[in-house]
C-alpha positions as CSV (number, residue, x, y, z in Angstrom):
1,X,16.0,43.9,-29.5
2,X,19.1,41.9,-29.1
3,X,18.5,41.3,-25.1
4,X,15.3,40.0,-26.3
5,X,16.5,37.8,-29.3
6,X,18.8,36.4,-26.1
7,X,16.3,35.7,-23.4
8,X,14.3,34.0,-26.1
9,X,17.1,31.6,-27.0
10,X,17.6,31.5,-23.1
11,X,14.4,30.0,-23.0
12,X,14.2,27.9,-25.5
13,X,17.1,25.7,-24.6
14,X,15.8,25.6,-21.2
15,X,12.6,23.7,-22.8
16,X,14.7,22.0,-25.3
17,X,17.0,20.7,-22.2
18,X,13.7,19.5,-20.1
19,X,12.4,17.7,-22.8
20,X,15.5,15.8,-23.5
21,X,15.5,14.9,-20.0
22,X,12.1,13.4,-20.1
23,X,13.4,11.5,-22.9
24,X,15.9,10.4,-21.0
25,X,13.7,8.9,-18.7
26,X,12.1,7.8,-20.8
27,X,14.7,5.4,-22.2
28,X,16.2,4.6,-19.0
29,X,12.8,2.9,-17.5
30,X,12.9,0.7,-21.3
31,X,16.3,-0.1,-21.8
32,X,16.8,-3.6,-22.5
33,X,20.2,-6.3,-22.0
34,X,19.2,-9.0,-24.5
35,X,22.1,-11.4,-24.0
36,X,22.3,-14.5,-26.4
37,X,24.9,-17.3,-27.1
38,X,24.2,-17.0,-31.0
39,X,23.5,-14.2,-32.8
40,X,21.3,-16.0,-35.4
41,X,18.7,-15.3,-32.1
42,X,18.0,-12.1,-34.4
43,X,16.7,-13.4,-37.0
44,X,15.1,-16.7,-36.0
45,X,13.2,-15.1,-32.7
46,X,12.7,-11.5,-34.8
47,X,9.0,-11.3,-34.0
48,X,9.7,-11.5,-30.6
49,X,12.3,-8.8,-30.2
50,X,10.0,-6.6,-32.6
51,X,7.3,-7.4,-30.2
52,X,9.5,-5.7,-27.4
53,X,10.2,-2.8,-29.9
54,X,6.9,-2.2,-30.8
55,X,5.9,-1.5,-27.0
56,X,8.9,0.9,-26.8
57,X,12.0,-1.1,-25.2
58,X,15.3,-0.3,-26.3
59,X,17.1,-3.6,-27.3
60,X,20.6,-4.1,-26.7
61,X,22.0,-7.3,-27.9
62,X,25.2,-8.7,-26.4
63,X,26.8,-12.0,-26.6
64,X,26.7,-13.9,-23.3
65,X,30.5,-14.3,-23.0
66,X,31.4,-11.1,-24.3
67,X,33.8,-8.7,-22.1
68,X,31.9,-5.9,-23.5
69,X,28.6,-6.5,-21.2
70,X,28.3,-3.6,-18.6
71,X,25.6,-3.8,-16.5
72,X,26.7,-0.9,-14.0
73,X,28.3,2.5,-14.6
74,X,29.3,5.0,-11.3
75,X,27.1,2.6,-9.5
76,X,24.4,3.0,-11.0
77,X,22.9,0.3,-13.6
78,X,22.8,1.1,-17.1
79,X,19.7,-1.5,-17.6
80,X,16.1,-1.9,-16.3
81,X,15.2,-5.1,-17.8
82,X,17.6,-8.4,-19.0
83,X,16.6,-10.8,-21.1
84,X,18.9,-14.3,-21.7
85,X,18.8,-16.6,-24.1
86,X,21.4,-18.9,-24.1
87,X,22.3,-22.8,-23.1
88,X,26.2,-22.6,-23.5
89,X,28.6,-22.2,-20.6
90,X,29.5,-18.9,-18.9
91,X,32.8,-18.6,-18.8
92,X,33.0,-15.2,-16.1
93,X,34.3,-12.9,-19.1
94,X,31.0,-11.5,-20.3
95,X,28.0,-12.0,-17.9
96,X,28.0,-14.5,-15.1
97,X,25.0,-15.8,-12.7
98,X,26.3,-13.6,-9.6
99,X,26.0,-10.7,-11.7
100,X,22.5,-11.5,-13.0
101,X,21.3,-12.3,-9.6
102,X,22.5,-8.9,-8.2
103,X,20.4,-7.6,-11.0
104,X,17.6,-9.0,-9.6
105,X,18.2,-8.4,-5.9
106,X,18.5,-4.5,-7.3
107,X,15.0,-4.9,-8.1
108,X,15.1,-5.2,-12.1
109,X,13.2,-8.4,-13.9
110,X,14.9,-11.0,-15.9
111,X,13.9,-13.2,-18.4
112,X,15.6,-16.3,-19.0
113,X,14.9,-19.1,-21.9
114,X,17.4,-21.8,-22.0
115,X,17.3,-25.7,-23.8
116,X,17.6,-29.6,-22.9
117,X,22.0,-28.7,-23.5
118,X,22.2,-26.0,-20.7
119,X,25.5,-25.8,-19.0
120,X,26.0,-26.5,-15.3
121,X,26.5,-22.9,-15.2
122,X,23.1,-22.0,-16.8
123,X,21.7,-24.6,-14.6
124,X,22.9,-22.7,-11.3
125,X,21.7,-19.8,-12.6
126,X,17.7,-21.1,-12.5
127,X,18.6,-22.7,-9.1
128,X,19.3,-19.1,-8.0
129,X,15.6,-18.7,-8.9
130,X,14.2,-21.1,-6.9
131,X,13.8,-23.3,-10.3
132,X,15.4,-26.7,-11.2
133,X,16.0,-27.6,-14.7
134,X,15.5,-31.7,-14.9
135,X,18.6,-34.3,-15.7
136,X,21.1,-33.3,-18.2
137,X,19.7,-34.8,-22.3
138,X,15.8,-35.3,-20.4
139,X,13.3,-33.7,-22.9
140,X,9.5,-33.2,-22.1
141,X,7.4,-35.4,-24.1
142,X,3.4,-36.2,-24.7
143,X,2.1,-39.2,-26.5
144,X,-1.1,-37.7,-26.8
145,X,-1.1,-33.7,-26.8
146,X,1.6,-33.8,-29.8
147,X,1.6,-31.4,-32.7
148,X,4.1,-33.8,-35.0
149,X,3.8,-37.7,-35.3
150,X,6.7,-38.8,-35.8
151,X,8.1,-36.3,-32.8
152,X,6.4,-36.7,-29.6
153,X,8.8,-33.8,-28.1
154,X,6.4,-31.1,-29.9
155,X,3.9,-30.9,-27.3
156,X,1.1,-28.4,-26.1
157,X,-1.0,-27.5,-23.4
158,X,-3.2,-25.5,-22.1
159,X,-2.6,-25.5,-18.1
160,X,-2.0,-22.1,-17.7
161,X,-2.4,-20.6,-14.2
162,X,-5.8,-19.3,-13.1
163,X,-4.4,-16.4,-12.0
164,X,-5.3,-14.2,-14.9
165,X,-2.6,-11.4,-13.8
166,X,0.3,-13.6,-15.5
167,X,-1.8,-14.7,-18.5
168,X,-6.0,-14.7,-19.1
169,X,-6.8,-18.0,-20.5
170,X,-6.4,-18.6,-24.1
171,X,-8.6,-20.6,-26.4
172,X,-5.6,-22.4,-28.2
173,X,-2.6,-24.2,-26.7
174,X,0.8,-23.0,-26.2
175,X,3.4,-25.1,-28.2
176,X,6.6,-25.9,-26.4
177,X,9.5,-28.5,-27.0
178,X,12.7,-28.3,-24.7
179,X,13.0,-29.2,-21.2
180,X,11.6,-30.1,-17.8
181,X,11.2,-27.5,-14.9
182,X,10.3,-28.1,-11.1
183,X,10.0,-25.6,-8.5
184,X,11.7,-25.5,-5.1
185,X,10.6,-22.6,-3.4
186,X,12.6,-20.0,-0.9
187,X,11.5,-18.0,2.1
188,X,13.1,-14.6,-0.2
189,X,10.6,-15.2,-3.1
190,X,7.8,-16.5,-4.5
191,X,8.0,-18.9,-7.8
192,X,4.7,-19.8,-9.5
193,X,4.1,-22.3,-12.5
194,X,2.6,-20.1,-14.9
195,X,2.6,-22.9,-17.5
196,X,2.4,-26.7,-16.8
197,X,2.2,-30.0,-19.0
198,X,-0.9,-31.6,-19.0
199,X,-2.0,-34.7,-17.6
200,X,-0.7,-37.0,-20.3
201,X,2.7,-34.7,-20.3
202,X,6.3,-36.1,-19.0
203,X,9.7,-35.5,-18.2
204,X,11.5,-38.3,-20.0
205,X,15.5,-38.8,-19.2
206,X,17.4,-40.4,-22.4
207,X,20.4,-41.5,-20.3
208,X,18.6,-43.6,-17.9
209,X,15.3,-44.4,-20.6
210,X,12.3,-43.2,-17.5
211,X,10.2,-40.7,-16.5
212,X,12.0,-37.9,-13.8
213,X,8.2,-36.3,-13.8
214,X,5.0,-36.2,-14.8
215,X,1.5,-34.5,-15.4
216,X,1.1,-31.4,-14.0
217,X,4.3,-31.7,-12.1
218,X,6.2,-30.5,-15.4
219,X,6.6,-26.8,-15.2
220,X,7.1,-25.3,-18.6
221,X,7.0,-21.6,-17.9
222,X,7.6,-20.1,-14.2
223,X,7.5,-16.8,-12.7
224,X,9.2,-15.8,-9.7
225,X,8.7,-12.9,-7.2
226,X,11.2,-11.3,-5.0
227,X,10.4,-9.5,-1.7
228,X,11.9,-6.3,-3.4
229,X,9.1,-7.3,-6.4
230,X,11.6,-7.8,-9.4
231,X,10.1,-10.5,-11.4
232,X,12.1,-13.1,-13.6
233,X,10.5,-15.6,-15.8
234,X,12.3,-18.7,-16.7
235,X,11.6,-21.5,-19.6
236,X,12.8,-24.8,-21.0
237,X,12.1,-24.0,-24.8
238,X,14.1,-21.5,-26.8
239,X,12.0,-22.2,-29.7
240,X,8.5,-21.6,-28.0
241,X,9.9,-18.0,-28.6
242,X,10.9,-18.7,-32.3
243,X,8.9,-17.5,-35.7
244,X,8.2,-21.1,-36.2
245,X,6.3,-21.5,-33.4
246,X,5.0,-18.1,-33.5
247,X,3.4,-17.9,-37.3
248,X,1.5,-21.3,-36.1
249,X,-1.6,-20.5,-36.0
250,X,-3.0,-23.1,-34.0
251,X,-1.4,-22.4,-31.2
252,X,-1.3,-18.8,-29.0
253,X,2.0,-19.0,-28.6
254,X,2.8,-15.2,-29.4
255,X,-0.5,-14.1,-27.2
256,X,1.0,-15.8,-24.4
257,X,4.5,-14.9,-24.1
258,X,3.5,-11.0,-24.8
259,X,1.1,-11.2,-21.4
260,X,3.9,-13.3,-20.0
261,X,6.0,-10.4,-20.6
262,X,4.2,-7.7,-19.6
263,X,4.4,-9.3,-16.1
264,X,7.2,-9.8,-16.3
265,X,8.6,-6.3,-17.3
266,X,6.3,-4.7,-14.9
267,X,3.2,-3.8,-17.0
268,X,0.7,-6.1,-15.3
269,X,0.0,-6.9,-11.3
270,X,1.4,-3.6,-10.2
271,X,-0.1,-1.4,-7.1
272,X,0.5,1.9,-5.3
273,X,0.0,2.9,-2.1
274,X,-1.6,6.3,-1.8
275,X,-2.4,8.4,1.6
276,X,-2.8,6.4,4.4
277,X,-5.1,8.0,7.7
278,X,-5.3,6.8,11.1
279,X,-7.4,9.0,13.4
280,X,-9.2,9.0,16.1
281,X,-13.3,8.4,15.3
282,X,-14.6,11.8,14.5
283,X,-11.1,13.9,14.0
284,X,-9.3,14.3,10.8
285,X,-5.9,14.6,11.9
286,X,-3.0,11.6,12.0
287,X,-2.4,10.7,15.6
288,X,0.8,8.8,16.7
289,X,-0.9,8.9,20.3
290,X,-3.9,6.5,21.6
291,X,-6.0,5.6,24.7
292,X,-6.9,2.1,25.7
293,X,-10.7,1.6,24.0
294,X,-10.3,4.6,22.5
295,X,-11.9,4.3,19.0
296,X,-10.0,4.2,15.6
297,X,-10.5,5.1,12.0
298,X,-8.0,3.7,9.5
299,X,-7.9,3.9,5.8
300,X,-5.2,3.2,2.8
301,X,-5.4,4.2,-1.0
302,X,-4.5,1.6,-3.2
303,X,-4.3,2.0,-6.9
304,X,-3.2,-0.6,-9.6
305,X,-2.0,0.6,-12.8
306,X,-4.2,-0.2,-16.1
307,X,-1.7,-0.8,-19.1
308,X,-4.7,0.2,-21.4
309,X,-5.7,3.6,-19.5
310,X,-1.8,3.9,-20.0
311,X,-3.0,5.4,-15.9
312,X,-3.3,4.7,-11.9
313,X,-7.1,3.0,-11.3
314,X,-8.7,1.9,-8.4
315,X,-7.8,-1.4,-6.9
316,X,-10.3,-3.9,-6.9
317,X,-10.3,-6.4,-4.2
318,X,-12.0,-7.9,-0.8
319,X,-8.8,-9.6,0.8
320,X,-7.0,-6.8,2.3
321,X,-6.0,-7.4,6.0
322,X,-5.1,-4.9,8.6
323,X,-3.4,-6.4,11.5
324,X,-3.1,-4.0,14.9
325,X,0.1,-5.7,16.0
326,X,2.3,-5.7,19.5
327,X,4.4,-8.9,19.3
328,X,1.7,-10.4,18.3
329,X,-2.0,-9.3,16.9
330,X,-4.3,-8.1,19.0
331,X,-6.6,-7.3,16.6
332,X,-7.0,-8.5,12.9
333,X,-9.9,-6.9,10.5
334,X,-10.5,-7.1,6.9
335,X,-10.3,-3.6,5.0
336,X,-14.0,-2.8,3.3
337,X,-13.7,-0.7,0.3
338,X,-15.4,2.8,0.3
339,X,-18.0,2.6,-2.4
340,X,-16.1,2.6,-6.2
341,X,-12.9,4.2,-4.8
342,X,-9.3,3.2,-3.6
343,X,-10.2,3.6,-0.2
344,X,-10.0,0.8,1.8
345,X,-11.2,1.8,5.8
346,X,-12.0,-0.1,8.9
347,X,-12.6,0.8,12.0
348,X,-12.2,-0.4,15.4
349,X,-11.9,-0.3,19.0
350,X,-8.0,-0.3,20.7
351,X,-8.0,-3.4,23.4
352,X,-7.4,-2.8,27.1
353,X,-3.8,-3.1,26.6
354,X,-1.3,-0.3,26.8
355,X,2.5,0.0,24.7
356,X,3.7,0.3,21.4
357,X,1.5,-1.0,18.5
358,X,1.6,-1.3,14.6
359,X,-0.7,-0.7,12.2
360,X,0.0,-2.8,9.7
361,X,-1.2,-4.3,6.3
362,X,0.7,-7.2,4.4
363,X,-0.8,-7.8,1.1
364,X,1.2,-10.8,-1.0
365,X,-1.8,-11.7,-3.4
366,X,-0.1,-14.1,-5.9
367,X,1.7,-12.0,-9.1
368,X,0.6,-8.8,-7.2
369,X,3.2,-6.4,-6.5
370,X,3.9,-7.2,-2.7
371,X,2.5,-4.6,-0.4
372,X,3.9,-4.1,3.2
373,X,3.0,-0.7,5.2
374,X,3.5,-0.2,8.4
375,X,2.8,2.6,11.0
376,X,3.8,2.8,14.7
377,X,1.4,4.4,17.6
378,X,0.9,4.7,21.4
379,X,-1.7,3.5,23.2
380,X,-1.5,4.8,26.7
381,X,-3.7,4.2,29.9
382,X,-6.2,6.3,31.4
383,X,-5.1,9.0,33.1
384,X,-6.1,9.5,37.0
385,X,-8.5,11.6,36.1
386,X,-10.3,9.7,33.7
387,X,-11.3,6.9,35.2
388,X,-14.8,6.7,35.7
389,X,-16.0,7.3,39.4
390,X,-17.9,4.0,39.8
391,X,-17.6,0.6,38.2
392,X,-20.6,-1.3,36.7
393,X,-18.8,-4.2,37.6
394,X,-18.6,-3.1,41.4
395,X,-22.2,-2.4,42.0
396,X,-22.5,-5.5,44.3
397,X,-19.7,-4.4,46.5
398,X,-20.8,-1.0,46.8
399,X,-24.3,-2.6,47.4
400,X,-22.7,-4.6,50.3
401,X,-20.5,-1.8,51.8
402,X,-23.8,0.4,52.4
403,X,-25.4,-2.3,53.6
404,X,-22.7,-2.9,56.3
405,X,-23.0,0.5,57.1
406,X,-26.9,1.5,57.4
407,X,-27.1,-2.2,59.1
408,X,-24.3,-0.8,61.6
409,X,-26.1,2.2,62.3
410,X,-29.5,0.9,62.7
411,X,-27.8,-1.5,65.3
412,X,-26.0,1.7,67.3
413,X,-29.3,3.9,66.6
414,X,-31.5,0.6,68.8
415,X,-28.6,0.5,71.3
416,X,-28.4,4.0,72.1
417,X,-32.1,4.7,72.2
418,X,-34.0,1.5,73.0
419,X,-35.3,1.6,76.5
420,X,-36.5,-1.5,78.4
421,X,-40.0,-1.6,80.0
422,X,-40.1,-1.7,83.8
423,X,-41.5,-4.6,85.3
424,X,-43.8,-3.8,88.0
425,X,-43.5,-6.5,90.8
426,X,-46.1,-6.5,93.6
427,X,-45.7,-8.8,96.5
428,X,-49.0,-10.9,97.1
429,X,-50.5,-11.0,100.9
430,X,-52.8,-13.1,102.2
């Protein structure tokens, strides 16, 4: 009875210890650096940080400067997502630019609001982003899309990208007041204006009293995409993010920033490869060996993931490219999707052209996850053997070489047997 009562408590700490690890995990994928320069953040942006809660991230709230910040731990990084809201200067005791933008070459997403007085340090830290944050005291400004009258800084708009991935299109403005933003893009990302000013929208510099930009030229809201697809998404306006702006109703502003998020944090725009085939037409197995004009099959799974199946679907598309590469393309086919599957397939015939080749697929659809799969094969010559024994192409000089030769013969044939008559010749007399 006893060994029993034993294996039975065995057991159930074994389940008790597995469960606590998926719980674990849990945490770990949802853990969340919020990093502010005022802790009154709390309670003036609440409904966004309950907004985070409320779709399961753990919030950890640190001040920017504090010594206490520790991203890493053995290596390993104690944080999936950061989140910094701050315009004051970092000094290099709590969290510093560097260290966020090792985050985000780790392949972890950032979000970063700042005001019209950020730092030069805050400041170097979007230009690490590929974003530029307009002159120092410059305020964005709109005579006409305004939400106060006496204060043309409150403006909206409604120039949201068309790509619905970041954000669908909302039937009410977004409210913003704070600064300027404009894009300079690198080779190492990709940075997107997710939200722009309108037509009537500027960038207006109080120290030197003119425009620095204008119209849709004055980014709001941008996105940016690594090549290791972490995401960061970096504002002008603390207070689009505040309760103020929030509770008004006549603007989305809540609605926008939670799609924005979800982006951001890796909830939207996000595929899967699944099993990828390249075969020979008619066989089933991989080969990593070809002949020249030898046909071939190739297919790739590709899945996106639906945050409201809470599950892997389908991908949806008509853009995908496969490229059959040595140095340079040989051939270049869009993939046709198999019915309502995830299968994308083409097929094709391998070009007279022996070596080493790659089969490869580049996807970079804009706020897509970034998809680049590659596979090597051999494409070899024909063997002696299996080269055909006569040549369409040659007809006419195998045409002309029996020719030559029944014309040769016939000639030798007439020699040898062609006898001349004889000639009679009979002397007249008289």
């Amino acid at each position: 009875m006893n060994i029993k009562l034993s294996r039975n408590i065995f057991l159930a700490a074994i389940l008790v210890c597995l469960f606590a690890g998926v719980y674990c995990e849990s945490l770990l994928k949802n853990r969340v650096i919020v990093v502010v320069d005022s802790s009154s953040y709390q309670h003036t942006h609440s409904t966004f940080f309950n907004d985070l809660r409320s779709k399961g991230y753990d919030l950890d709230f640190r001040a920017l400067n504090s010594a206490t910040i520790k991203l890493l731990t053995y290596g390993e990084y104690n944080y999936d997502q950061m989140i910094v809201i701050a315009s004051s200067h970092m000094d290099g005791k709590g969290l510093t630019k560097n260290k966020i933008a090792e985050f985000f070459d780790s392949g972890r997403n950032v979000f970063i609001a700042t005001d019209i007085d950020s730092s030069k340090t805050i400041r170097q830290l979007y230009n690490e982003f590929g974003v530029d944050i307009d002159e120092y005291s410059s305020r964005v400004q709109d005579h006409f899309n305004k939400d106060s009258e006496q204060d043309h800084s409150y403006v909206y708009s409604k120039n949201i990208i068309k790509q619905e991935v970041f954000c669908p299109q909302l039937d009410k403005p977004i409210l913003y007041r704070g600064a300027g933003l404009t894009m300079t893009p690198y080779e190492t990302y990709q940075v997107y204006g997710v939200l722009r000013g309108e037509d009537t929208t500027y960038s207006y510099s109080q120290e030197r009293r003119e425009s620095v930009n204008s119209g849709s030229q004055v980014i709001l809201v941008s996105a940016t995409q690594g090549r290791n697809n972490a995401r960061a998404v970096l504002t002008g306006s603390i207070e689009m993010l505040s309760n103020e702006f929030y509770k008004n109703e006549k603007y989305a502003n809540r609605q926008f920033v939670n799609n924005v998020i979800d982006w951001n944090f890796g909830l939207n725009g996000v595929l899967k490869v699944g099993k990828i085939t390249y075969t020979r037409k008619g066989e089933k197995e991989n080969s990593n060996e070809y002949r020249i004009k030898d046909f071939l099959d190739y297919s790739i799974e590709i899945f996106t993931y639906s945050q409201k199946k809470n599950s892997w679907v389908p991908y949806i598309t008509d853009d995908i490219v496969l490229e059959f590469i040595m140095l340079d393309p040989y051939i270049r086919q869009t993939l046709t999707r198999e019915g309502k599957t995830q299968v994308y397939k083409a097929s094709f015939q391998i070009p007279d052209k022996h070596g080493i080749f790659k089969l490869k697929v580049k996807y970079q659809k804009p706020g897509f996850t970034f998809i680049e799969e590659s596979n090597k094969v051999t494409v070899r010559p024909f063997k002696h053997n299996e080269y055909p024994r006569y040549l369409e192409q040659a007809y006419p000089y195998y045409f002309s070489t029996w020719a030559t030769l029944i014309g040769f013969l016939v000639l030798v044939v007439y020699f040898l047997f062609h006898q001349d008559k004889e000639v009679s010749v009979s002397k007249k007399t008289d």
